[in-house]
C-alpha positions as CSV (number, residue, x, y, z in Angstrom):
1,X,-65.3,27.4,13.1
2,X,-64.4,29.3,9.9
3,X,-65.0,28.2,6.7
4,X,-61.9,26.6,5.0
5,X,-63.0,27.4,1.3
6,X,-63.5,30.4,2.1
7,X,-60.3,31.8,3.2
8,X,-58.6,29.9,0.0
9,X,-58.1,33.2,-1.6
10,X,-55.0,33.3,-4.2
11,X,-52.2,34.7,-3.5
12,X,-50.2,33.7,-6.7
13,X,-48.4,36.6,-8.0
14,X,-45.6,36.8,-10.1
15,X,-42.5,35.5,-9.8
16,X,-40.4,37.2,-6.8
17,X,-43.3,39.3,-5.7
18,X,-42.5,40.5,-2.2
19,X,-44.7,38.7,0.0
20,X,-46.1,40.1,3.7
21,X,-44.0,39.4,6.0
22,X,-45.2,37.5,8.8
23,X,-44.4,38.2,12.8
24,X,-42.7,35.1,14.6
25,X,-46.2,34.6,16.3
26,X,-48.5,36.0,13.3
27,X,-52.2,36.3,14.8
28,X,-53.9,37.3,11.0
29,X,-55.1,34.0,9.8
30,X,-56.1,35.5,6.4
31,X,-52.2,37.1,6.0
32,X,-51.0,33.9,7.2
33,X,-53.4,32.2,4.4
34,X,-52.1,34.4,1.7
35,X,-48.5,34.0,2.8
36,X,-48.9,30.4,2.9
37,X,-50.8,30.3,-0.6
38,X,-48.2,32.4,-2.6
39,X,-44.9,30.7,-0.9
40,X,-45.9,27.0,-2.2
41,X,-47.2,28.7,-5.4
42,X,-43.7,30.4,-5.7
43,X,-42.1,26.7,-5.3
44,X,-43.8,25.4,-8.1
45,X,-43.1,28.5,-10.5
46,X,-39.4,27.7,-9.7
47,X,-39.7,24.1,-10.7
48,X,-42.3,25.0,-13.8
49,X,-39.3,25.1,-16.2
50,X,-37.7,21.8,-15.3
51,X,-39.2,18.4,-16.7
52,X,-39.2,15.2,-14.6
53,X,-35.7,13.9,-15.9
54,X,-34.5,17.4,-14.4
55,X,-35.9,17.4,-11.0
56,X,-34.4,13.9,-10.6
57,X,-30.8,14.6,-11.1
58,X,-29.1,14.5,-8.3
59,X,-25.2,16.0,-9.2
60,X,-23.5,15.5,-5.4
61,X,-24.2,14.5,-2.0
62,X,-24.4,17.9,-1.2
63,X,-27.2,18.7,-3.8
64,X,-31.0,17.2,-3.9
65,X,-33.4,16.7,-6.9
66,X,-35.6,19.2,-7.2
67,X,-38.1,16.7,-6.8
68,X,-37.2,15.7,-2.9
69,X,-36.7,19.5,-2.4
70,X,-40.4,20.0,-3.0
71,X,-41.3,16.8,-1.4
72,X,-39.5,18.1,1.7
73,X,-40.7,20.9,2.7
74,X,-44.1,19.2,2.1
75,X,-42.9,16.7,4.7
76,X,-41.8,19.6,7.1
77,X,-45.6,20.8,7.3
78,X,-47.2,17.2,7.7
79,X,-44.2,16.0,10.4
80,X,-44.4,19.1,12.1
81,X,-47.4,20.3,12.0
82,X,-50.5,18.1,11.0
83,X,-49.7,15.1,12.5
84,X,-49.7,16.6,16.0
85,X,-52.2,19.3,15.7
86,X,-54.9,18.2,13.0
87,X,-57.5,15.8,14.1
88,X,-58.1,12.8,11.6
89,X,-55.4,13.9,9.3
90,X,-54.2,10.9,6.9
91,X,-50.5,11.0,5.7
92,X,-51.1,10.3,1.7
93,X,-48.3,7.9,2.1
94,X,-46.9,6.7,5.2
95,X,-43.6,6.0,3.1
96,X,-42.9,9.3,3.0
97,X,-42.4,9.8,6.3
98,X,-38.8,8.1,6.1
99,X,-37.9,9.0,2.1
100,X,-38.3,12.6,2.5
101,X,-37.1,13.6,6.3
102,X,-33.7,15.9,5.8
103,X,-31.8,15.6,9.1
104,X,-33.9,15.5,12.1
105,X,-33.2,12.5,14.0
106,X,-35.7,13.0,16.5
107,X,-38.6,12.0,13.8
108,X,-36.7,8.6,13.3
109,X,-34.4,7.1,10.6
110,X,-34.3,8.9,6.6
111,X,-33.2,8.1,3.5
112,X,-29.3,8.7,3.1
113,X,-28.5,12.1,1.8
114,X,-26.1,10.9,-0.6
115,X,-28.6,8.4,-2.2
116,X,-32.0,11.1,-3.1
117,X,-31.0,10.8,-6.5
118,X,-32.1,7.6,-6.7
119,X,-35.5,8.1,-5.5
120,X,-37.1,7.6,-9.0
121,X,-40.5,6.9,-7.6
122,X,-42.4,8.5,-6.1
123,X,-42.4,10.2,-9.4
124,X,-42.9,14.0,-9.9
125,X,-46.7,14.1,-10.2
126,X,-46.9,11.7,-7.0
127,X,-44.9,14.6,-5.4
128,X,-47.2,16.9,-6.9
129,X,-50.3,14.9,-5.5
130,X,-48.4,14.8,-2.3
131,X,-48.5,18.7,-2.1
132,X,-51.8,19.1,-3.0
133,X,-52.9,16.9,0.0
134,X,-50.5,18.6,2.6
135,X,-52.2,22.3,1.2
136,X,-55.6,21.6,1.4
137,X,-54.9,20.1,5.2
138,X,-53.3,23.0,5.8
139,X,-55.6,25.3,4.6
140,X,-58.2,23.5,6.7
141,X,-56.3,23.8,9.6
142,X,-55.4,27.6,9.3
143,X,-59.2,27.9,8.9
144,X,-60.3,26.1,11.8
145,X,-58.1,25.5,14.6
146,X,-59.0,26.4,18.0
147,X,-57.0,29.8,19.3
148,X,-55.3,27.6,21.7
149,X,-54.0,25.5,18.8
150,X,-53.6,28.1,16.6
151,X,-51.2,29.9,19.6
152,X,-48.8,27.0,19.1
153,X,-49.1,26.1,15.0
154,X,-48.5,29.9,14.1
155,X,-45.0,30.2,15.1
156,X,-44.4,27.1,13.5
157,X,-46.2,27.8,10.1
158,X,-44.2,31.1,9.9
159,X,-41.0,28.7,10.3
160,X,-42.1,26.4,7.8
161,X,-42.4,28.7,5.3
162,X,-39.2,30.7,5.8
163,X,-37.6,26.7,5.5
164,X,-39.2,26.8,1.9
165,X,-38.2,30.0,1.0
166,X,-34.7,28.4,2.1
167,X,-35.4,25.5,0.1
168,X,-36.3,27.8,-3.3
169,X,-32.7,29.0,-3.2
170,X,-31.4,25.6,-3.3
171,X,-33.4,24.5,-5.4
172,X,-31.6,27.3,-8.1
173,X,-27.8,26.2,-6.7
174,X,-28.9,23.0,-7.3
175,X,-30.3,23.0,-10.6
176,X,-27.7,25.1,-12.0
177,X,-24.4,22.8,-10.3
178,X,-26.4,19.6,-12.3
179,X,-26.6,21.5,-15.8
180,X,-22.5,22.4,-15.2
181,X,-22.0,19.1,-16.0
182,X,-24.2,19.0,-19.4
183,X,-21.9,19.6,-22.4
184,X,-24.9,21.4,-23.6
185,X,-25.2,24.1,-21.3
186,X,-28.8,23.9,-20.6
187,X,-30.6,27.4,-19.7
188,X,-33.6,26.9,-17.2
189,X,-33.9,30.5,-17.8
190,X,-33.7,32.8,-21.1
191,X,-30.9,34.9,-21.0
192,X,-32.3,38.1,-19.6
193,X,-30.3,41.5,-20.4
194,X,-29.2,43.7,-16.7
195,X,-28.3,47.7,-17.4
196,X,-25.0,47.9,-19.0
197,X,-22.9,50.1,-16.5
198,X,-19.5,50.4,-15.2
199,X,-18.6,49.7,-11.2
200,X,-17.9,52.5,-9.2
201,X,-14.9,53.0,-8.1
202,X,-14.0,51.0,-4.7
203,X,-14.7,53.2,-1.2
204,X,-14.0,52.8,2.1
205,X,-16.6,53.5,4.6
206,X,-15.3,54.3,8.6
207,X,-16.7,53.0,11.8
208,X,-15.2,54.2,15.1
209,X,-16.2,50.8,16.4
210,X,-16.8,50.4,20.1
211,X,-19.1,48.3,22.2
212,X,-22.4,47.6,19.5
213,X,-25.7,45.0,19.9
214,X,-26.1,42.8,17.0
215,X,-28.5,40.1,16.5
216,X,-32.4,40.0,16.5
217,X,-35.2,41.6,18.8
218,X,-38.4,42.4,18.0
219,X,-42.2,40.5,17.4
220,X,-41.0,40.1,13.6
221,X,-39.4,36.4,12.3
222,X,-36.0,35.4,12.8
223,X,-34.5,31.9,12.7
224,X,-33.1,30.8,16.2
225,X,-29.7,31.6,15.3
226,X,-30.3,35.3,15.0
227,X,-30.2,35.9,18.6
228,X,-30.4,36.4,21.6
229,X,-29.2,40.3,20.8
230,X,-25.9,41.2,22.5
231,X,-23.2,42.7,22.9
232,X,-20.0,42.8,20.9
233,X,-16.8,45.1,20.8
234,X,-15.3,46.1,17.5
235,X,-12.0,47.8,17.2
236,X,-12.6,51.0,14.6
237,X,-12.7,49.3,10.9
238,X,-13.4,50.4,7.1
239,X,-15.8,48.5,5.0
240,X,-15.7,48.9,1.2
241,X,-18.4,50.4,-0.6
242,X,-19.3,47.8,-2.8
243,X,-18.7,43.5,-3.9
244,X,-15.5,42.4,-5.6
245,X,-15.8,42.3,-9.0
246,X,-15.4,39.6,-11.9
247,X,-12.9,42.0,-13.1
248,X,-10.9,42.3,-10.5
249,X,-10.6,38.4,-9.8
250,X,-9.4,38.3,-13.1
251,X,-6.5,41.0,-11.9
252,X,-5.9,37.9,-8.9
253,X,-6.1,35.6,-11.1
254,X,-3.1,36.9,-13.6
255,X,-1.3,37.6,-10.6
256,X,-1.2,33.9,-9.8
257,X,-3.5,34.1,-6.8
258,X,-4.6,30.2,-7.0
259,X,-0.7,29.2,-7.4
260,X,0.6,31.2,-4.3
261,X,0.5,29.6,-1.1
262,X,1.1,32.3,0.9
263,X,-2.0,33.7,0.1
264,X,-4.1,31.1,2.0
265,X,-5.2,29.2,4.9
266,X,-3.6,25.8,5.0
267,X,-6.9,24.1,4.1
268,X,-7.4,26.2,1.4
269,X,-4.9,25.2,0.2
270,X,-4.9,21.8,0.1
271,X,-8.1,22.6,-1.7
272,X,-6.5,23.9,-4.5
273,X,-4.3,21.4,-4.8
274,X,-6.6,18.4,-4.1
275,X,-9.6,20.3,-6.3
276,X,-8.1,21.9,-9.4
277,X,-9.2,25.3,-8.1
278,X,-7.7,27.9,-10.8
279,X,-10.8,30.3,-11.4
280,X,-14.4,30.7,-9.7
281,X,-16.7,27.8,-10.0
282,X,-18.4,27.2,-13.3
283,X,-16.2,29.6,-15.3
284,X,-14.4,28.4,-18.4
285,X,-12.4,29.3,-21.4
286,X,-14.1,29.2,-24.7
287,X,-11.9,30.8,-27.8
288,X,-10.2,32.6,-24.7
289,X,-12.6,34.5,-23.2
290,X,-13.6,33.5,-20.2
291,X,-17.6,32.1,-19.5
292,X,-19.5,30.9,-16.6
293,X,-22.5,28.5,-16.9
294,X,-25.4,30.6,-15.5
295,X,-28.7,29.8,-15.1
296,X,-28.7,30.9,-18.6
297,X,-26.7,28.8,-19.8
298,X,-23.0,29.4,-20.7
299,X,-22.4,33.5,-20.7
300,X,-19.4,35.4,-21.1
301,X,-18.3,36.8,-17.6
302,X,-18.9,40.4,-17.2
303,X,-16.5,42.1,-15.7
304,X,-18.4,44.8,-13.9
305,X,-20.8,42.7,-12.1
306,X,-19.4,40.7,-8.8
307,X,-17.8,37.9,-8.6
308,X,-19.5,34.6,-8.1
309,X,-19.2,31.4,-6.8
310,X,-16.1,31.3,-4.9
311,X,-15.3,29.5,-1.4
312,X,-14.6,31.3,2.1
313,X,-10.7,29.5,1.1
314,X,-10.8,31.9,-2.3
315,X,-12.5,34.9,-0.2
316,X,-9.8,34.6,2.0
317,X,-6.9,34.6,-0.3
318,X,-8.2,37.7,-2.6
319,X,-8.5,39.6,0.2
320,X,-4.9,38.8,1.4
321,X,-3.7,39.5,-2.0
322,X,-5.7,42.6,-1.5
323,X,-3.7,43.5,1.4
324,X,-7.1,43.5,3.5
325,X,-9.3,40.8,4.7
326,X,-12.7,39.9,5.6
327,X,-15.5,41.8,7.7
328,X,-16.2,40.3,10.8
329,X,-20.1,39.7,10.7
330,X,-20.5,42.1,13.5
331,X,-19.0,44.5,11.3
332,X,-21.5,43.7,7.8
333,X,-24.1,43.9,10.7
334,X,-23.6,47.5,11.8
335,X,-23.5,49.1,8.0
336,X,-26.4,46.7,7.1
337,X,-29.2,47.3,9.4
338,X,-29.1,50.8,8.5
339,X,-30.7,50.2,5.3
340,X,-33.8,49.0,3.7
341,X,-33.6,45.1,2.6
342,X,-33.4,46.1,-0.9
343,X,-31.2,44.7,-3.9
344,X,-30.5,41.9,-6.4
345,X,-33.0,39.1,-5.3
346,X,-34.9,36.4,-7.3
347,X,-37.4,38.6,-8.1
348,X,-35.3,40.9,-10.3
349,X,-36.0,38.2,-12.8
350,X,-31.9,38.1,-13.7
351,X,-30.7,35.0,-11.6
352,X,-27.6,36.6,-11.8
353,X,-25.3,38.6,-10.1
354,X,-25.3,42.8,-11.6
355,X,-23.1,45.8,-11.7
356,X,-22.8,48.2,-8.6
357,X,-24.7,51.2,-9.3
358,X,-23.0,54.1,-7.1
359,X,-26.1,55.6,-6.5
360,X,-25.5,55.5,-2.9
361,X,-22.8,57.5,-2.1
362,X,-23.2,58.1,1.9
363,X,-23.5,54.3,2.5
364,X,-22.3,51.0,1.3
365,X,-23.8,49.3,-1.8
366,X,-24.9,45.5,-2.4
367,X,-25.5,45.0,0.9
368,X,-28.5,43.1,0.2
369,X,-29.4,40.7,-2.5
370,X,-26.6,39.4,-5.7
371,X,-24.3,37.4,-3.7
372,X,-24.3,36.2,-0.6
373,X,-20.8,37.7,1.4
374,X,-18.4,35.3,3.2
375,X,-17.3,36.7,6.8
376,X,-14.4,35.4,8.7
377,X,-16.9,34.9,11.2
378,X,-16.9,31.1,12.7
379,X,-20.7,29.9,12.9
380,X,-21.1,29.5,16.9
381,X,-24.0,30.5,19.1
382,X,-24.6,33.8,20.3
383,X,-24.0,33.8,24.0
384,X,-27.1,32.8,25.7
385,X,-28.6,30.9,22.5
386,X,-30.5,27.5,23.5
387,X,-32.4,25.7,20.8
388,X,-35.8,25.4,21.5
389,X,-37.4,21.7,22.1
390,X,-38.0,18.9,20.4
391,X,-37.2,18.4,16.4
392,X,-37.5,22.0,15.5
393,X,-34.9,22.7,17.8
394,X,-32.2,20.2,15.3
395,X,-33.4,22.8,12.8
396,X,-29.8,25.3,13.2
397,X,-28.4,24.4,16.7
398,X,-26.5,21.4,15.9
399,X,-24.9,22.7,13.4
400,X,-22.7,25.0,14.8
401,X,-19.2,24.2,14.5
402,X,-16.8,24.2,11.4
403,X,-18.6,26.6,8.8
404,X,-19.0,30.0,9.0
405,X,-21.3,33.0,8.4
406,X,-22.5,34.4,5.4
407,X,-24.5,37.8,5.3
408,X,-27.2,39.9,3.0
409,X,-28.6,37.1,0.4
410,X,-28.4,36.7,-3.4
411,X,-29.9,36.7,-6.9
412,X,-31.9,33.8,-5.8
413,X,-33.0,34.7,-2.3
414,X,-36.8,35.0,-2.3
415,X,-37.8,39.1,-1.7
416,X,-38.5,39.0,2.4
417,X,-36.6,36.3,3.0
418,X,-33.6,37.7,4.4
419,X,-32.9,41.1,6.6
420,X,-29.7,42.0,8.3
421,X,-29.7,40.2,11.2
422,X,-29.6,36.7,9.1
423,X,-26.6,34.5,9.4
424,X,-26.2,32.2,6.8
425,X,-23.9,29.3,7.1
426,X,-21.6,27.2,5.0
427,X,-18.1,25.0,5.1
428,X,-15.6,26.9,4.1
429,X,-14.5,24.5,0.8
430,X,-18.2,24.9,-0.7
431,X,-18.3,26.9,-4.0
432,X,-22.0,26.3,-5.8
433,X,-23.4,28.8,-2.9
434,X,-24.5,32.4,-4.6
435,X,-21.5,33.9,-2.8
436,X,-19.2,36.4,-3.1
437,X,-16.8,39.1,-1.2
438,X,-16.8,42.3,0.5
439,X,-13.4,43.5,1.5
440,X,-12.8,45.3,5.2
441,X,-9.9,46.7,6.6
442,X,-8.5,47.7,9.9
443,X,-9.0,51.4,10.6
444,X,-5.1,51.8,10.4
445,X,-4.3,50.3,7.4
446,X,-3.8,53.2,5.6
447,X,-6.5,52.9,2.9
448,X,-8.3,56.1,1.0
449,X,-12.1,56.9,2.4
């Protein structure tokens, strides 16, 4: 039996600090410690800055408090984990069981999603408390389960903690879509200055196409729907060489992009219409220049860094205006894994999206990190994907139908979080997602390389 005090070695690092990255089946108990120590410490730095009327505020039903987010992902390690595979573990609250379980109907009933906002008690130091009991458990149980038990928790821990990392990014989106509302324009963040440069000028990168493998293989983690690898055929296409630009929305938005229906889907449509769509979310006027509420606060929109904030509807229709379209994620996949995971995440400090840099002339830009990029990729299963059993197995499966993929993660992505085999997944109409667009073209379209 190891000692459990022992192993509680700290891990807390600054904020964004790349982190090990653990295997799918991580056999290093003291990695997994440190991992496990510096991605709850990382949750509450990102909630430091926010007092207890903040992390309440809930500002749609698509949004949480910051308060259930941290709850939640607390919950995900005692439902998961300790109840089945630590001995004499005591929930702090049985209460929780129901207030803070997300969508897995195999653990029983939940609070309505709509509704967390209302969850005033327990209040932010109970959630604290409730952390602090779910840690040291944890801890213990790292420490001192048997190798049969730890054969089935690792896999799971290395889960859990790539589900919080998920969680940190929300709980930015979410924070900053509840200060949009404040006439105020709270900043969670000081206003931190990015290198003043001016974007490259767009490229176009070939690839003969052909028949490719995409998706993940390997000991290292990926989320279920990552795989099985296989095999796709893609027609010979151009990818550009960097993001869209603020700017250059600005040139679709002069040219009446939001008023021209033949620019986009039907939905999307009916989105602008029904919405009020007529510029990125969070982006306003003030003594007419145009300002985004950032994380901030309110800024004036720099034109050189990519654009923000916009739905797959809005992706769609710049890149039609564009005369080109999106990439398929195929496509994003095979320019992508040729690169290190490097870019614009969290731990840059900005929160922000930044200006391409051009320093990478022989490959595609941006790939990782600032926003994440819309595909025109419907999110289905890979062909042979089967969720595995029980609740875990609710975690991406069911949700396959009517969103689609996004690729390469964003100025709020945790550093180790993301790699190029990740698919990301929204509805199409949802705008206070870190994301952005890469154009691609068919190889015949006539544009420069």
């Amino acid at each position: 039996m190891r000692d459990a005090g022992a192993n509680r070695r700290s891990a807390v690092t600054s904020l964004g600090s790349e982190p090990a990255i653990l295997d799918a089946h991580p056999r290093d108990r003291d990695q997994v410690l440190d991992h496990f120590n510096w991605v709850r410490g990382e949750t509450e730095r990102l909630a430091a800055p926010l007092s207890a009327e903040d992390q309440v505020v809930q500002s749609m039903p698509d949004a949480s408090p910051t308060k259930w987010h941290r709850a939640h992902i607390t919950w995900f390690f005692e439902t998961m984990i300790l109840r089945d595979f630590a001995p004499g573990y005591a929930p702090l609250d049985p209460h929780y069981l129901f207030l803070f379980n997300s969508y897995y109907d195999a653990v029983g009933a939940r609070h309505p999603r709509p509704e967390r906002g209302l969850l005033t008690r327990p209040t932010a130091d109970q959630v604290k408390a409730y952390r602090a009991h779910v840690d040291d458990a944890m801890r213990s149980l790292i420490a001192g389960a048997d190798e049969a038990t730890w054969d089935k928790i690792a896999p799971l821990i290395a889960l859990g903690l790539h589900h919080e990392q998920q969680h940190q990014e929300l709980i930015l989106m979410d924070i900053l879509h509840a200060f949009s509302f404040n006439s105020v324009a709270p900043a969670y963040q000081a206003y931190r200055a990015s290198p003043a440069r001016k974007t490259p000028e767009l490229r176009w990168f070939d690839h003969d196409g052909g028949l490719v493998e995409i998706g993940h293989e390997g000991s290292e983690f990926a989320f279920d729907n990552e795989g099985p690898r296989h095999s796709v055929h893609l027609a010979p296409f151009r990818l550009a060489s960097r993001l869209v630009t603020n700017g250059e929305w600005k040139e679709f938005m002069a040219d009446n992009g939001y008023g021209r229906p033949e620019l986009w889907l039907s939905d999307g449509w009916a989105a602008v219409g029904a919405e009020g769509w007529d510029a990125p979310l969070y982006w306003q006027t003030v003594d007419d220049e145009w300002c985004a509420m950032s994380l901030s606060g309110l800024q004036q929109v720099n034109d050189q860094a990519p654009v923000c904030h916009v739905s797959l509807y809005e992706a769609d229709a710049y890149a039609r205006w564009a005369g080109k379209r999106l990439p398929r994620e195929g496509e994003w996949e095979v320019f992508a894994r040729e690169q290190p995971v490097a870019g614009n995440f969290v731990g840059s400090g900005l929160l922000r999206t930044a200006p391409a840099t051009g320093e990478t002339p022989d490959q595609p830009e941006q790939m990782f990190g600032d926003v994440w990029e819309w595909t025109q990729s419907p999110y289905v299963p890979y062909p042979g994907f089967k969720p595995v059993s029980g609740a875990v197995g609710e975690y991406n499966g069911k949700f396959m139908a009517n969103q689609f993929v996004l690729r390469g993660g964003a100025c709020v992505t945790p550093e180790g979080h993301t790699r190029a085999t990740y698919r990301n997944f929204f509805y199409p109409a949802m705008r206070w997602v870190f994301a952005g667009v890469r154009l691609a073209a068919d190889a015949d379209d006539g544009v420069a390389t």
